[in-house]
Structure formats: C-alpha cells, structure tokens
C-alpha positions in Angstrom: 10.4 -20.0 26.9 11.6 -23.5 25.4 11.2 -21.8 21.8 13.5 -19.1 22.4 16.1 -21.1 24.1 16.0 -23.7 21.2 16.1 -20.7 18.9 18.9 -19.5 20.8 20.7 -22.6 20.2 20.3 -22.0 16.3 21.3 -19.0 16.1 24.7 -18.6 17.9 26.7 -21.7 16.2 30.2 -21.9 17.4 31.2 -23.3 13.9 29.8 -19.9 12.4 29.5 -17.3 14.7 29.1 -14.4 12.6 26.8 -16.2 9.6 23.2 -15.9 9.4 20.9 -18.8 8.6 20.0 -17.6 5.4 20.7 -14.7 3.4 17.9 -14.9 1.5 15.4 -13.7 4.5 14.6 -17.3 5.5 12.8 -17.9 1.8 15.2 -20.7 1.4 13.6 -22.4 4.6 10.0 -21.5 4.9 8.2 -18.8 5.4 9.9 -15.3 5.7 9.2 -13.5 9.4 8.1 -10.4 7.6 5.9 -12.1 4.8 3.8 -13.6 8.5 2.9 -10.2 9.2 2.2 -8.9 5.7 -0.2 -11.3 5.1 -1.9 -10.4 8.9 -2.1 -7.0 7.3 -4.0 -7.7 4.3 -6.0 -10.2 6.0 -7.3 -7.3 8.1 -7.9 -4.7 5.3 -9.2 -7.4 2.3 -12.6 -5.4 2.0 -10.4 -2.7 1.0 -8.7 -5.1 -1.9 -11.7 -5.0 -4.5 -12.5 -3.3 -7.5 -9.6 -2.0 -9.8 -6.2 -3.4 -7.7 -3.1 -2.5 -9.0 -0.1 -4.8 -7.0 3.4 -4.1 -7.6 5.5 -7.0 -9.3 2.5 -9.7 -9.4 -0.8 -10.1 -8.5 -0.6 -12.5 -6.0 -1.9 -10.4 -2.5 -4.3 -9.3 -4.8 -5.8 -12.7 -6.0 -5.6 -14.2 -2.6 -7.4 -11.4 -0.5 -9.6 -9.4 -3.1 -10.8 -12.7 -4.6 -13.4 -12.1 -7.2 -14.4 -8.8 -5.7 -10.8 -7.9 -7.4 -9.4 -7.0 -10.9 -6.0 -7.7 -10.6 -3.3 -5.4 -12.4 1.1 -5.4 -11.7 2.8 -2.4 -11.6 6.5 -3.1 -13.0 9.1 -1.1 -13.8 9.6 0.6 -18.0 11.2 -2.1 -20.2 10.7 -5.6 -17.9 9.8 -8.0 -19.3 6.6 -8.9 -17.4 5.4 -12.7 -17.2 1.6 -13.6 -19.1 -1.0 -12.6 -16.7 -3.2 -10.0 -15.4 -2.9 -6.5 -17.1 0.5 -4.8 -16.8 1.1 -1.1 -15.9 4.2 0.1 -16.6 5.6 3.4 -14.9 8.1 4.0 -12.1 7.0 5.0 -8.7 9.9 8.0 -8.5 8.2 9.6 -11.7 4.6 9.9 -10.3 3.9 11.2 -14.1 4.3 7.9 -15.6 1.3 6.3 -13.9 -2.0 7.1 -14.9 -4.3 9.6 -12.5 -7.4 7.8 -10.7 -7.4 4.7 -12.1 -7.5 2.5 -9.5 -9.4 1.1 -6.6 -6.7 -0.4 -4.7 -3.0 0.0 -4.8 -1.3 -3.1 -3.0 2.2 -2.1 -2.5 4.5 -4.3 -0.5 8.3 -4.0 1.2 8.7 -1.5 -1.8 9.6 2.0 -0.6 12.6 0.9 0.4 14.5 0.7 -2.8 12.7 3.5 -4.1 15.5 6.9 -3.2 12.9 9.4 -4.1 10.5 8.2 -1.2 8.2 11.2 -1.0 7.7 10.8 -5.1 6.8 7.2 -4.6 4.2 8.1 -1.9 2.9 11.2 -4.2 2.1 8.4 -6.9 0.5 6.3 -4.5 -2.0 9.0 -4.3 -2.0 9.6 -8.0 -3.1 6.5 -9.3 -5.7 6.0 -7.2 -9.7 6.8 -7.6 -11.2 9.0 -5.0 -12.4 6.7 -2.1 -9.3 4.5 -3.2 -7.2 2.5 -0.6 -3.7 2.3 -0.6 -2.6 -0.7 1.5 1.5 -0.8 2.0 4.4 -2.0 3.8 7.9 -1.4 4.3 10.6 -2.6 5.8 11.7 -1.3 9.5 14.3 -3.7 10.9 15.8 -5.6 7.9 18.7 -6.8 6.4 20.3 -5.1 3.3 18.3 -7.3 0.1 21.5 -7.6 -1.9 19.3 -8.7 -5.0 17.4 -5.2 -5.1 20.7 -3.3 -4.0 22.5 -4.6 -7.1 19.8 -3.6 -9.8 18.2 -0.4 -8.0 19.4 0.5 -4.5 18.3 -0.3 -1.4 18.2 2.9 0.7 15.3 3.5 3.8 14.3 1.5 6.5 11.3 3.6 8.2 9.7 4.2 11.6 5.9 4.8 12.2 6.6 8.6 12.9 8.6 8.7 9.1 5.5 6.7 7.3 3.2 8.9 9.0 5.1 12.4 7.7 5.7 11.1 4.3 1.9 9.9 4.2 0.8 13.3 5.7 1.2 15.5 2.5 -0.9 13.4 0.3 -3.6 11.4 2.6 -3.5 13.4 5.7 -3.4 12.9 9.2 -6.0 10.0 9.6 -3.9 7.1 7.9 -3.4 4.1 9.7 0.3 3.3 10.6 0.9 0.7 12.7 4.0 -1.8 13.2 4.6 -5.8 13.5 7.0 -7.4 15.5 9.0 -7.4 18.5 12.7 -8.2 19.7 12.5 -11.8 18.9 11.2 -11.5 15.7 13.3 -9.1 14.7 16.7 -10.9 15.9 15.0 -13.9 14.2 14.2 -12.4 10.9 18.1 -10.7 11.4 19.4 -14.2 11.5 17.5 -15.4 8.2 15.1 -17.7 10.5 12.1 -18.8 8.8 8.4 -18.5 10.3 8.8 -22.4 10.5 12.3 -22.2 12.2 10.2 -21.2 15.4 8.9 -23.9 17.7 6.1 -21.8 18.7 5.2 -19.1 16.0 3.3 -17.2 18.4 5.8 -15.8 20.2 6.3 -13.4 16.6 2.8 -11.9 17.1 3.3 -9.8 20.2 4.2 -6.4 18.9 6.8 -3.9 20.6 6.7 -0.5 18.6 10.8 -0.6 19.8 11.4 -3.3 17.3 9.4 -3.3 14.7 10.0 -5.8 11.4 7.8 -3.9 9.2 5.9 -0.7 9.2 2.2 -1.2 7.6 0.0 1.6 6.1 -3.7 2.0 4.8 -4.4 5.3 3.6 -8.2 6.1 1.9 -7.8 9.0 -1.2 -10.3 11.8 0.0 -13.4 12.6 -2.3 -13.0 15.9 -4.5 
C-alpha cells in the first residue's frame, strides 16, 4: 500500500490543510480521475459508437472510439458560438422539442446531466433524437466536486446513484439499460482532492470498483424498434 501512503502524504499538507490540489479536477496536472473511467466506458461500448453520432460539446469520444465507422456531430447549446468542425446541432437538452426526432445512431453524452435541472427532460431527449436501434452511451457524475465553471453559466445541480440513473432511464428505455458505476474510496478521496490519474503511483489501485463510492455513474441504453 506504498501508493496510498505516498498519496496520503499529498493530500493532508500541514501548510494547507483544507485546500485541494487542484480545483480544476486534476486537469491542471494530468489526467482527470473521472475522465480514466469514462474512457474505460466507451472503450467497452465503441461498436455502439458508429453511424450517425451526435456528442455533446465536441466530437472528440466520438472520433477516438467510432473511428471511421462514425459521423461525428456536437450538440451545443442555442446561440454558442461553436468552433469549425464536424456538423453542429443546436437545441437544449431541457426542451426535448428542439432536437430533431430519430436522427441519430449514437448519442455520446458525457458528465452532462448534472448541470441540466430538468433531468427527466434531458433523458426524454436522449430518447428523442435517436433512431430506433440507437445507443445512448452516458455518464454522470456521482461523487464530485461542485464545477464552478458550469455553476456560474448554467447550474450545477445532481450528483446521481445507479438506482436514480436507472429510474430516470426507466420511462424512456426500460428496464434492461445497463447502469453500472466506477470507482472506489480511494478514487473518489483522490478525485475529491483534485489528484490527477498521474498523481497516483500505481494507477491500478482506481480500477477496483465499490458501488459505496462511486466517481461516476455510466449508462448504455439501446432505443426499442417500433
């Protein structure tokens, strides 16, 4: 248990007790904790991530795990002023009327349902924008700290449980979506402190997961044929 004694070490400074490592989720140092396990995610549904792909803010999951099986699209909020790129869809996930209906094969939607306050909306346009068959592959947040950059633009409001994704999945995908949850105690007093993926001596000791402290919540849900 060298690495968690060294981590130890880092974490509890005399000179600033009560200070994380980073604010900015470890970003600033490496690789974030939670990013580790999003990635393990996608990695393990990437046969999903083909076809039409629509990934909120950029396209980068998308490109990286769909490859050329993928046409990427971004999903960004009404009136931003998106960068050149792949297509842009423009809608808000609280009005599931402003996305168009069965459009796409794949909706890629990362640590996003957390600043969303009309939750259940966001999840009922999940379902709405994709084609029969279609694969929605998300994440959220479960232990966290507040992200002060999304709470001072839109609001930062849920943290959510496996029993909470699977109810607010339940209504539109039904019962047999996949819900499972990364991390454990040490990653998430790591990912607490702001500690980076490369801040830990022995990066394995993130992988184990403990459904009593989870970092993030992950869900793949399939659209059911007409």
């Amino acid at each position: 248990m060298n690495a968690l004694r060294q981590a130890l070490a880092r974490w509890w400074s005399p000179a600033a007790p009560l200070e994380p490592v980073s604010r900015l989720f470890g970003v600033d140092r490496g690789t974030p904790i939670d990013r580790r396990y999003i990635e393990q995610f996608l990695g393990r549904h990437a046969a999903a991530i083909r076809g039409d792909v629509l990934e909120v803010g950029d396209d980068g999951y998308t490109r990286r795990f769909g490859g050329a099986a993928a046409r990427p699209h971004r999903l960004v909020p009404p009136a931003t002023a998106a960068r050149p790129g792949s297509p842009v869809v423009e809608a808000s996930l609280e009005e599931p009327g402003s996305l168009p209906e069965g459009r796409f094969d794949c909706f890629v939607c990362t640590q996003t349902y957390n600043f969303v306050f009309e939750i259940g909306r966001a999840v009922e346009s999940s379902h709405r924008l994709l084609k029969p068959g279609g694969w929605l592959l998300a994440t959220a947040a479960a232990i966290a700290p507040i992200s002060r950059y999304d709470m001072d633009r839109w609001g930062d409001y849920w943290r959510l449980t496996q029993a909470s994704a699977q109810r607010l999945l339940a209504p539109w995908f039904g019962a047999a979506a996949e819900v499972v949850s990364y991390g454990n105690a040490f990653a998430a007093t790591c990912f607490v402190r702001g500690m980076a993926v490369e801040d830990v001596s022995d990066p394995a000791l993130l992988d184990p997961p403990d459904g009593d402290y989870p970092v993030i919540v992950a869900m793949a849900a399939r659209k059911a044929a007409p």
